[in-house]
Backbone as a printed PyTorch tensor [residue, N CA C, xyz], in Angstrom:
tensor([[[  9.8350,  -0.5470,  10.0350],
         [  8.4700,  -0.2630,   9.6540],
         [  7.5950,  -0.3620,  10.8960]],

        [[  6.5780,   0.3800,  11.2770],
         [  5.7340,   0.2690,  12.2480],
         [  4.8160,  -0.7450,  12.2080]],

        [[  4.1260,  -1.3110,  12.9650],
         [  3.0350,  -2.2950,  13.1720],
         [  1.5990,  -1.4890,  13.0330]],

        [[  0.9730,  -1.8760,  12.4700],
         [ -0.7470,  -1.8110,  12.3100],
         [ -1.2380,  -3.0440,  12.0560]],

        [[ -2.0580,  -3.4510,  13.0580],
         [ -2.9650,  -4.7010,  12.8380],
         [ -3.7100,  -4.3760,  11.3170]],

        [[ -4.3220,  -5.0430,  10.3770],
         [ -4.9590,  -5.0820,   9.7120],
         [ -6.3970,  -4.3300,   9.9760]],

        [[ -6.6130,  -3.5840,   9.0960],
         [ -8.0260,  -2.8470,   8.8810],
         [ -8.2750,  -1.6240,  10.1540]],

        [[ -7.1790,  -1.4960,  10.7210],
         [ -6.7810,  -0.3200,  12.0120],
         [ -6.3830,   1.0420,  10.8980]],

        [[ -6.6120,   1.4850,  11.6930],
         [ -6.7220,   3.5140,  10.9660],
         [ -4.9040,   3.5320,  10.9420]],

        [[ -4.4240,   3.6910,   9.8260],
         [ -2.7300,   3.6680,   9.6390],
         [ -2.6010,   5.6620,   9.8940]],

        [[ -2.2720,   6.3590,  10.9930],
         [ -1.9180,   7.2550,  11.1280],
         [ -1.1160,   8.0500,  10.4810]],

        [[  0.2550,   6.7370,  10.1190],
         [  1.4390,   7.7490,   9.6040],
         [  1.1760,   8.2420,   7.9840]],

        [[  0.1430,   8.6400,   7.5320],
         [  0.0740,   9.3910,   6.6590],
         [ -1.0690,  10.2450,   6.5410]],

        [[ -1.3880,  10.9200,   7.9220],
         [ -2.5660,  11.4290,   8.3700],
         [ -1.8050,  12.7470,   8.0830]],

        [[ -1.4770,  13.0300,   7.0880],
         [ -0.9940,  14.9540,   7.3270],
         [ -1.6770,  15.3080,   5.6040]],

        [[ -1.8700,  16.5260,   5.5820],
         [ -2.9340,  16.6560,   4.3320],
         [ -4.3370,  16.5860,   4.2400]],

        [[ -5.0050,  16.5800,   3.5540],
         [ -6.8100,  16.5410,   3.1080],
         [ -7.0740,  15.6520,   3.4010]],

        [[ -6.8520,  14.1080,   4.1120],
         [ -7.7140,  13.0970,   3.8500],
         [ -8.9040,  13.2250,   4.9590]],

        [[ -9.9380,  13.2460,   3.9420],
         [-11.4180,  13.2610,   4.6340],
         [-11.7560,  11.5130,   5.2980]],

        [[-11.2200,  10.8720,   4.5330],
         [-11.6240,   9.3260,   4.7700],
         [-10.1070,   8.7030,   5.8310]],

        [[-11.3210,   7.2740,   6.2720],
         [ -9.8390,   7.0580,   6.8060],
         [ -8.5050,   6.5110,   6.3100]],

        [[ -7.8960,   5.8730,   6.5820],
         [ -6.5040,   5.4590,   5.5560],
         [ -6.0670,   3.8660,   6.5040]],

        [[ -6.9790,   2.7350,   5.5530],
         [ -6.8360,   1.8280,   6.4730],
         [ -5.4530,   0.9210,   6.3070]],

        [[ -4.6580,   0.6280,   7.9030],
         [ -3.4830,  -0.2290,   7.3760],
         [ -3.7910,  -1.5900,   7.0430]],

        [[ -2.9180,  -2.4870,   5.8410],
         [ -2.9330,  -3.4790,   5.4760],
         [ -1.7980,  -4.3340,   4.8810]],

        [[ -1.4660,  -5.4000,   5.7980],
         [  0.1060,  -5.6880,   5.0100],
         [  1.3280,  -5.5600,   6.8130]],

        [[  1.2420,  -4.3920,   7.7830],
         [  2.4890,  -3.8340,   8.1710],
         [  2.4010,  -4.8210,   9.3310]],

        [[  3.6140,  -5.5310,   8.8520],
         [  3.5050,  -6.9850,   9.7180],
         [  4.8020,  -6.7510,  10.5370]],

        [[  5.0270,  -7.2700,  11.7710],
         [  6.3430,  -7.3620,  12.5880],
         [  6.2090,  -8.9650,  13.4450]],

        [[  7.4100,  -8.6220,  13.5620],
         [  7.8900,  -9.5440,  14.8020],
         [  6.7320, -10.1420,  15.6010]],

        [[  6.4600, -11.4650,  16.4300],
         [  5.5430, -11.5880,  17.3010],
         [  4.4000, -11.6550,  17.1670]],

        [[  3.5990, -10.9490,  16.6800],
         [  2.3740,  -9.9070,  16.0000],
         [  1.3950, -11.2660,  15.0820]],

        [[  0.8650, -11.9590,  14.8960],
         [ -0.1800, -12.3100,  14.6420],
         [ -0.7690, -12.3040,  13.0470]],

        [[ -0.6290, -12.9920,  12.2110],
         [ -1.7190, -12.7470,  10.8740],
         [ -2.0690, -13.7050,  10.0620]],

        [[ -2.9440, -13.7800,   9.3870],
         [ -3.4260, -14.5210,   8.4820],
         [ -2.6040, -15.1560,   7.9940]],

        [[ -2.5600, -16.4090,   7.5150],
         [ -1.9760, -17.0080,   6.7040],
         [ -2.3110, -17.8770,   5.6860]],

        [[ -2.1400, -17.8840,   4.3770],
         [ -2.7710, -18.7800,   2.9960],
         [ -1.7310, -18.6200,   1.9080]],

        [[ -1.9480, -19.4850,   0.7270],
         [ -1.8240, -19.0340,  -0.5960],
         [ -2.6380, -17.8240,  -1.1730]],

        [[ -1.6730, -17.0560,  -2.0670],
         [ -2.0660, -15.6420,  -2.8360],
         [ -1.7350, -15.9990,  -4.0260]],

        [[ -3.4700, -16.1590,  -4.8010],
         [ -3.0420, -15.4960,  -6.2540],
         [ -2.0720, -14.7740,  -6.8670]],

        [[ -1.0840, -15.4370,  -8.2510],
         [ -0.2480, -14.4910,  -8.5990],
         [ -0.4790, -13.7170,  -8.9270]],

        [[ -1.9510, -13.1410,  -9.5670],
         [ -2.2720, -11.7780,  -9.9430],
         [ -2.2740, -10.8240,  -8.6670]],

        [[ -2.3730, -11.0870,  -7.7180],
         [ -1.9230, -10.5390,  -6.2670],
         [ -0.5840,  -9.7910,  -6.2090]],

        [[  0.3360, -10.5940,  -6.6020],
         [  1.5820,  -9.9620,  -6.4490],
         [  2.0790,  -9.0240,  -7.7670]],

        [[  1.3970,  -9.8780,  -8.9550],
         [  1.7900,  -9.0410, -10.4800],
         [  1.2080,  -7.5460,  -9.6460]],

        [[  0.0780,  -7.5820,  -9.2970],
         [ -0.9750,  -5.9430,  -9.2050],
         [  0.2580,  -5.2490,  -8.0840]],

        [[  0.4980,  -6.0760,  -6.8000],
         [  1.4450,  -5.2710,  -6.1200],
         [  2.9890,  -4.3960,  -6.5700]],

        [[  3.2480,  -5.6980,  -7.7040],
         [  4.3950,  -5.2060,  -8.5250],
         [  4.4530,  -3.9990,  -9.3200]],

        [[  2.9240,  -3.9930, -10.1330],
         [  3.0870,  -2.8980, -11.2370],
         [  2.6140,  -1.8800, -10.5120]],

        [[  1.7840,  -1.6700,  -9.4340],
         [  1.5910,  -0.6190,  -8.8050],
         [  2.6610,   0.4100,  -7.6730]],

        [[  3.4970,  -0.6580,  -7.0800],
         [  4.3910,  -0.1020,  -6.4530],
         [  5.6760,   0.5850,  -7.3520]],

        [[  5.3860,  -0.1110,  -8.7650],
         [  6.2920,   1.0980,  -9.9200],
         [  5.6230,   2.2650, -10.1280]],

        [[  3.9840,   2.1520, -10.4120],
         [  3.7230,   3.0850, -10.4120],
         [  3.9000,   4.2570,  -9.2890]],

        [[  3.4660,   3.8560,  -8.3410],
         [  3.3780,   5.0480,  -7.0960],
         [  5.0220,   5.5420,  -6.9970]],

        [[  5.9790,   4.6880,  -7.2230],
         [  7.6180,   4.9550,  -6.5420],
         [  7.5840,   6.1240,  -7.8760]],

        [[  7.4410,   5.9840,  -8.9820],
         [  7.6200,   6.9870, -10.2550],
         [  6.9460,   7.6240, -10.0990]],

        [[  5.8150,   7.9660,  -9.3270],
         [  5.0300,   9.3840,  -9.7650],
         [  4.3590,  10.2750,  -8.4310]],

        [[  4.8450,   9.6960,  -7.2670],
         [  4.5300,   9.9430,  -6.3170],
         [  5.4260,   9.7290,  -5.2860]],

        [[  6.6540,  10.3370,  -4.9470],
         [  8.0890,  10.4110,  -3.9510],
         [  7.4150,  10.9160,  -2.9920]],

        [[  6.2190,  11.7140,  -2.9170],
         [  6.1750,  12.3240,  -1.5920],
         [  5.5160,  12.0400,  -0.5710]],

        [[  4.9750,  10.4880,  -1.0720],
         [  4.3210,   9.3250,  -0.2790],
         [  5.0870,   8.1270,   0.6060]],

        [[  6.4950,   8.4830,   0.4530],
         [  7.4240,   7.3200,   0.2990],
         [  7.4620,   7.2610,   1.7330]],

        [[  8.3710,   6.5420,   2.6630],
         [  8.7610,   6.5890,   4.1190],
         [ 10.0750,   6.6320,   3.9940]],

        [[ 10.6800,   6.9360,   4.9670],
         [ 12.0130,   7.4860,   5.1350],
         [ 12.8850,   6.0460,   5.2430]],

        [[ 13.6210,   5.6750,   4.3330],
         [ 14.5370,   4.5800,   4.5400],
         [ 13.7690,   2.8600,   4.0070]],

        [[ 14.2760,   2.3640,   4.0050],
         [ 14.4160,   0.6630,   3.6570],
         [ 13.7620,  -0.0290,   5.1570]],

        [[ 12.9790,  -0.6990,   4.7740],
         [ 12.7160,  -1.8540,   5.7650],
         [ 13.5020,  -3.3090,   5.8600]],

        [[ 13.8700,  -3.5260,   6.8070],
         [ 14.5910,  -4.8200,   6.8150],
         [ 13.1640,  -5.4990,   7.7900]],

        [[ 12.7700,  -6.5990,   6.9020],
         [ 11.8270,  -7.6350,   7.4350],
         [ 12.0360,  -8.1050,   8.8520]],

        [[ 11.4950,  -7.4070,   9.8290],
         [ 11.7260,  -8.3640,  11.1300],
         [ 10.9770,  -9.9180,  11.0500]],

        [[ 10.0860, -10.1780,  10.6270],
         [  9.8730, -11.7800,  10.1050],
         [ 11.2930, -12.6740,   9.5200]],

        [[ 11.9910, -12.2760,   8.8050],
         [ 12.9270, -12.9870,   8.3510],
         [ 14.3570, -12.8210,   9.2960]],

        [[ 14.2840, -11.7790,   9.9690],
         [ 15.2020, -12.0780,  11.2710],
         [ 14.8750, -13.1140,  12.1620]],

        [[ 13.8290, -13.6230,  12.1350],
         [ 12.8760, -14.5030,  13.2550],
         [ 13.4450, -15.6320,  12.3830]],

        [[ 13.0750, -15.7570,  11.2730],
         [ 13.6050, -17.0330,  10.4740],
         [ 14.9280, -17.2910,  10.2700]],

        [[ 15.6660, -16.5670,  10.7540],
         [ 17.2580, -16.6560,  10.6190],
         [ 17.6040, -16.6220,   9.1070]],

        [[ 16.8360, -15.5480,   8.1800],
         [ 16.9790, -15.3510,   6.7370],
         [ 17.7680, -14.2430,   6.3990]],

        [[ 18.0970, -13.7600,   7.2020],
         [ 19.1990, -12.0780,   7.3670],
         [ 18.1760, -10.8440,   7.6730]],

        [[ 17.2970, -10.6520,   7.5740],
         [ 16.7900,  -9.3820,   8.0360],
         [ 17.1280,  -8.4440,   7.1800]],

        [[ 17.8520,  -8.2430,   5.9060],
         [ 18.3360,  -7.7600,   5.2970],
         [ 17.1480,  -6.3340,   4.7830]],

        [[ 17.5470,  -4.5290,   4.6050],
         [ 16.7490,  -4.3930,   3.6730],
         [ 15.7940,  -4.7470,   2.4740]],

        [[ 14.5940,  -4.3380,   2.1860],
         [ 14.5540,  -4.7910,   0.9950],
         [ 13.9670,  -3.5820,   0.0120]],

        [[ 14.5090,  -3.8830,  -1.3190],
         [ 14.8230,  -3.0080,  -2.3190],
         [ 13.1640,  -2.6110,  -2.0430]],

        [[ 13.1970,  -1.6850,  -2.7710],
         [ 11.7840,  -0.2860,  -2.9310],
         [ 10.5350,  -0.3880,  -1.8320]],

        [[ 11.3460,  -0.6060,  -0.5690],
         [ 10.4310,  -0.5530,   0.6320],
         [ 10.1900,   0.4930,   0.9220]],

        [[ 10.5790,   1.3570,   0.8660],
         [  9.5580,   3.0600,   0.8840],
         [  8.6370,   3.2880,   0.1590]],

        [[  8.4440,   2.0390,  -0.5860],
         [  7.4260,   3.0070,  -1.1120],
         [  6.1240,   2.5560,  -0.5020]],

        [[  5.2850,   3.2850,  -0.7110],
         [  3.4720,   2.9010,  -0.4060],
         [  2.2080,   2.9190,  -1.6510]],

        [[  1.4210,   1.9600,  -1.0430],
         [  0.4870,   1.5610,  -1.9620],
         [ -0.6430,   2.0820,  -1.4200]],

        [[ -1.5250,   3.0370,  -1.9400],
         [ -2.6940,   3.6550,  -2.1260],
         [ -4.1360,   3.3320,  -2.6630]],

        [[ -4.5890,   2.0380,  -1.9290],
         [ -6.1050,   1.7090,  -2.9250],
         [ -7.0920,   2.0020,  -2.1080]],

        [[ -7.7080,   2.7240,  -3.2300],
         [ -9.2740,   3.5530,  -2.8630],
         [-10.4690,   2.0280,  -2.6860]],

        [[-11.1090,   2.3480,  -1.9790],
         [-12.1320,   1.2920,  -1.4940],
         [-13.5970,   1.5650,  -0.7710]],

        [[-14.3790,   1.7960,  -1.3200],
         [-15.8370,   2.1400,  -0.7320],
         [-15.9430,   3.5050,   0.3550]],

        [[-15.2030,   4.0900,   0.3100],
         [-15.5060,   5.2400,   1.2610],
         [-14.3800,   5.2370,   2.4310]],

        [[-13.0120,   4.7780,   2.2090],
         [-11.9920,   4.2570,   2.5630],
         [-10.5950,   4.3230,   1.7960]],

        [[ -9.7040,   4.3300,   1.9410],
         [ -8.1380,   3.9860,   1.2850],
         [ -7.3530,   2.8510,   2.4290]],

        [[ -6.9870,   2.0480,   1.4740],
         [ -6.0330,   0.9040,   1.9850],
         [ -4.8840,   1.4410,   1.8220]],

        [[ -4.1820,   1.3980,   2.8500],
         [ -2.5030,   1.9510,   2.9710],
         [ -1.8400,   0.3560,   2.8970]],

        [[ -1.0120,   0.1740,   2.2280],
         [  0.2410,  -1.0550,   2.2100],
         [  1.4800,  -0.5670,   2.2930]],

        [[  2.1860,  -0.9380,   2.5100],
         [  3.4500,  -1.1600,   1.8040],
         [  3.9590,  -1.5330,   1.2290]],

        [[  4.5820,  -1.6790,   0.4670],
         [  5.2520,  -1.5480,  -1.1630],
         [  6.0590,  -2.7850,  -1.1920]],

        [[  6.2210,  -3.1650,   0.0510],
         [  6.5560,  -4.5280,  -0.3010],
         [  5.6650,  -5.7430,   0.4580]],

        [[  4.9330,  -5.6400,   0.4890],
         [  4.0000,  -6.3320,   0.8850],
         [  3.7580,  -7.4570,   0.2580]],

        [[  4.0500,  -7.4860,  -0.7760],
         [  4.7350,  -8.7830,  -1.3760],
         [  5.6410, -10.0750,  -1.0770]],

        [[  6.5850,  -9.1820,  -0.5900],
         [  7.4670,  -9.8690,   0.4060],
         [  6.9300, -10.7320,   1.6900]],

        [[  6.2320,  -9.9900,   2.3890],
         [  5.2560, -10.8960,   3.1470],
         [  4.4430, -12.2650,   2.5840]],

        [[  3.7020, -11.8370,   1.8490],
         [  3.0930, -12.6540,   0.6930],
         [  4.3980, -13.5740,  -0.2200]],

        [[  4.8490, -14.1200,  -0.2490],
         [  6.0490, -14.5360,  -0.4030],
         [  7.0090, -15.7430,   0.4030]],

        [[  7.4780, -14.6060,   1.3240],
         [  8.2080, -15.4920,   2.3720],
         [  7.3790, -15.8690,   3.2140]],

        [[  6.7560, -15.0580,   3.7520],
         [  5.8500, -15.4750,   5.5160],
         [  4.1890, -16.1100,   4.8200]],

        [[  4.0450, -16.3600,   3.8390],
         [  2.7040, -16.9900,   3.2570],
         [  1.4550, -15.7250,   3.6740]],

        [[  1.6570, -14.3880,   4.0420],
         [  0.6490, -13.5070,   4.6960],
         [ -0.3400, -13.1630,   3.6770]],

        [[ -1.5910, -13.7630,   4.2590],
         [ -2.7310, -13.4970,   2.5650],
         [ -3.3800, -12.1770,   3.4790]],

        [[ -3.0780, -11.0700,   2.5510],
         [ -4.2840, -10.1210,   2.8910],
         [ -5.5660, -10.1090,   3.0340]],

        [[ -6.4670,  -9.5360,   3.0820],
         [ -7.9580,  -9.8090,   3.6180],
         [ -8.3130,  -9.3520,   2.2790]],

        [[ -9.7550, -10.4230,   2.1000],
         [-10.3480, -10.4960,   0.5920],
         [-10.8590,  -8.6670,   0.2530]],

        [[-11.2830,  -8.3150,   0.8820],
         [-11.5130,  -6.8680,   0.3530],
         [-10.2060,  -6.0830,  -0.3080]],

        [[ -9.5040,  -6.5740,   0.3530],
         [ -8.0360,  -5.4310,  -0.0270],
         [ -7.3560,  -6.1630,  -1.3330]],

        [[ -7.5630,  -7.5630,  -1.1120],
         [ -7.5410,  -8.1540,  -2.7660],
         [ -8.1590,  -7.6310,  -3.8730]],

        [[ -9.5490,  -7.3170,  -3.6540],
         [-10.4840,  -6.7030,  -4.5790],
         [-10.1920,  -5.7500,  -4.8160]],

        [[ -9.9980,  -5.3190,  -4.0960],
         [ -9.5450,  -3.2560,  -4.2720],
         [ -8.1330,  -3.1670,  -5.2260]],

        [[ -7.4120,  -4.0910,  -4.6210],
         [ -5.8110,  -4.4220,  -5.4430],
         [ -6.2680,  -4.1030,  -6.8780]],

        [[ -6.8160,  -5.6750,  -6.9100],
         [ -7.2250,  -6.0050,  -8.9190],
         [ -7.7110,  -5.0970,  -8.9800]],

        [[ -8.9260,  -4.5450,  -8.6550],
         [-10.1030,  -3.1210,  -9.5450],
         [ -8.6160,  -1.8940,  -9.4530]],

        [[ -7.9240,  -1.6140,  -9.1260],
         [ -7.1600,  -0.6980,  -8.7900],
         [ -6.2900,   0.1200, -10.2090]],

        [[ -6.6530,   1.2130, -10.8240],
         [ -6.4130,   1.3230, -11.9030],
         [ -4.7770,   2.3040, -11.5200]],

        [[ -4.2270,   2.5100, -12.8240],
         [ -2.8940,   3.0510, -12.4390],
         [ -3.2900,   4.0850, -11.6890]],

        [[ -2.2810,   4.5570, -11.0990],
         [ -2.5320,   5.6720,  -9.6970],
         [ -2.1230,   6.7830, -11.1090]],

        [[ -1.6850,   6.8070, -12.0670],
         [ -1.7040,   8.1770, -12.9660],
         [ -2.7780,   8.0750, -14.0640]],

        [[ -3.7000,   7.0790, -13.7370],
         [ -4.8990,   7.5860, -14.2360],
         [ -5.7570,   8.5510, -13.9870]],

        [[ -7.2700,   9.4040, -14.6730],
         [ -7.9850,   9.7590, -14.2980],
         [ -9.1500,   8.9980, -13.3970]],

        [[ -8.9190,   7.9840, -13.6150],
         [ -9.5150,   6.9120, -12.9090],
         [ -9.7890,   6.7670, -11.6510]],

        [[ -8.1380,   6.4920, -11.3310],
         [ -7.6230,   6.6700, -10.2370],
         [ -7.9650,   7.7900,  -9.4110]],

        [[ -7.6040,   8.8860, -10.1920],
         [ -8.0380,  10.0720,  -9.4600],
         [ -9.6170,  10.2060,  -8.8460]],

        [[-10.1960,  10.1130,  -9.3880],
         [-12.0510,   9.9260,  -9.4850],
         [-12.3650,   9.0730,  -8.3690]],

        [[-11.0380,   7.9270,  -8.5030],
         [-11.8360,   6.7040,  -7.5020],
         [-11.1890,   7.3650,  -5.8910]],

        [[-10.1730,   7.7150,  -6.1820],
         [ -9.9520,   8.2340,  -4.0420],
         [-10.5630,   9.4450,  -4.0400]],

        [[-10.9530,  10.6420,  -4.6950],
         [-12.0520,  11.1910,  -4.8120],
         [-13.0470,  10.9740,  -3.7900]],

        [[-13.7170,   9.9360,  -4.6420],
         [-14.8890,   8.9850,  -4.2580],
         [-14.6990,   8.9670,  -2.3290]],

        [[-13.4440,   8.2140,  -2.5270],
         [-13.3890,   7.4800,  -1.5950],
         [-12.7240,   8.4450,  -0.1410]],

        [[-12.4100,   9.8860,  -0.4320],
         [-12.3980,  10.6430,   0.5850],
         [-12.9260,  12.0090,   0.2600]],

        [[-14.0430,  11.7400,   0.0820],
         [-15.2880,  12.6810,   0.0110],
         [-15.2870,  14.2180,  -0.7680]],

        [[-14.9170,  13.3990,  -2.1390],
         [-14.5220,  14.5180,  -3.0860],
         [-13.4440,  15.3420,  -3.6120]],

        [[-12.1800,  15.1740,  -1.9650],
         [-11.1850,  16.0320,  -2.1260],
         [ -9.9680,  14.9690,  -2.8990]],

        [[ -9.0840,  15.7530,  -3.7750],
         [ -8.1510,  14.9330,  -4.3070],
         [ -7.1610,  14.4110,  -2.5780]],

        [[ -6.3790,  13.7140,  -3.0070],
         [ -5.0160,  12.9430,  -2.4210],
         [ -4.3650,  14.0610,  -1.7440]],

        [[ -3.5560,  13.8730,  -1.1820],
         [ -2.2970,  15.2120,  -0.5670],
         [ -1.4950,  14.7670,  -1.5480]],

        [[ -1.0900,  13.7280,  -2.1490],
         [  0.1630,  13.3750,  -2.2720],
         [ -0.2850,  13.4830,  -4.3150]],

        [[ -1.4250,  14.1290,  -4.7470],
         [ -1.7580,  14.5860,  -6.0040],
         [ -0.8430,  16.1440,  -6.5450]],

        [[ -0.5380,  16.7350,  -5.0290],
         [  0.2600,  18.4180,  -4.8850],
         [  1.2670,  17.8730,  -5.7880]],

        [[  2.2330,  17.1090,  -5.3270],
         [  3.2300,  16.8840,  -6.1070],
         [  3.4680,  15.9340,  -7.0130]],

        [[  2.4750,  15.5770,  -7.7100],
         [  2.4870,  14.6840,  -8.3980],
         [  2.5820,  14.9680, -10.0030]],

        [[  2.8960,  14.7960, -11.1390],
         [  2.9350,  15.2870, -12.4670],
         [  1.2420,  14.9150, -13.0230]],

        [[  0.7950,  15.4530, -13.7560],
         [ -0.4410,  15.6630, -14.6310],
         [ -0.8540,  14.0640, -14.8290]],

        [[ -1.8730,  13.7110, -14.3290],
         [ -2.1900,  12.0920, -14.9090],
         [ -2.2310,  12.1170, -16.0720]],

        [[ -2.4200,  10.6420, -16.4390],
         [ -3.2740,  10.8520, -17.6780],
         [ -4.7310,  11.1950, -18.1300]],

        [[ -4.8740,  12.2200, -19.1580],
         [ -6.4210,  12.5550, -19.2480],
         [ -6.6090,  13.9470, -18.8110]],

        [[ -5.5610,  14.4300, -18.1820],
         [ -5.3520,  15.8880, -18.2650],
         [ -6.1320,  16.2390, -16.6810]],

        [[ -6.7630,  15.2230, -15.8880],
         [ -7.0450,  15.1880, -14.8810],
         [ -5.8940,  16.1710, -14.0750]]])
């Protein structure tokens, strides 16, 4: 997985319509520096049910291959893949999108990594990504135009 400091412009999904920027949050490595606290379990429930959502209805957001945690190589924990690390998390936020990764949890977890309170907020308010909701809110949040990753996506709900 690549490194992005927190709240830095995440590039690798700069191909498509996005009018807004696409901020990284979560893409932690080796060496590299971050926050550290306790996370609300509704933190991780929201990361959980959302990263089902996006992996089911949105493949063409995914990254190529499994991440094996370089943090837990550091800890002598195996470095091992971990299950549904391709996928990515998409929350719309004031004129902005938070990019995660899908397991970002895992961080939150093993390495204690508390995300930054905005991207918490955005988490919880964060309605299913196959809502109309959803749709409306990254809308919003990149200046009217739907998602790239809406092309291939099946009909939300609401006929949106």
């Amino acid at each position: 997985m690549t490194y992005y400091k927190d709240f830095t412009p995440c590039p690798y999904f700069n191909e498509g319509e996005w009018l807004c920027r696409l901020m990284a949050i979560g893409w932690l490595d080796r060496g590299k520096p971050y926050p550290k606290g306790p996370a609300d379990d509704r933190v991780l429930e929201r990361i959980h049910f959302l990263r089902g959502e996006f992996g089911r209805g949105f493949p063409s957001i995914t990254t190529r291959g499994l991440y094996a945690c370089t943090l837990c190589a550091v800890h002598n924990t195996g470095g091992t893949a971990l299950d549904k690390s391709h996928i990515n998390l998409f929350i719309p936020h004031r004129g902005f999108v938070f990019v995660a990764p899908g397991r970002v949890d895992h961080h939150i977890q093993a390495h204690e990594y508390l995300p930054p309170e905005s991207f918490i907020e955005a988490l919880l308010a964060c309605p299913s990504p196959h809502s109309a909701e959803y749709r409306s809110a990254v809308r919003a949040s990149n200046r009217g135009l739907d998602a790239p990753f809406f092309k291939d996506a099946p009909t939300v709900e609401g006929g949106v």
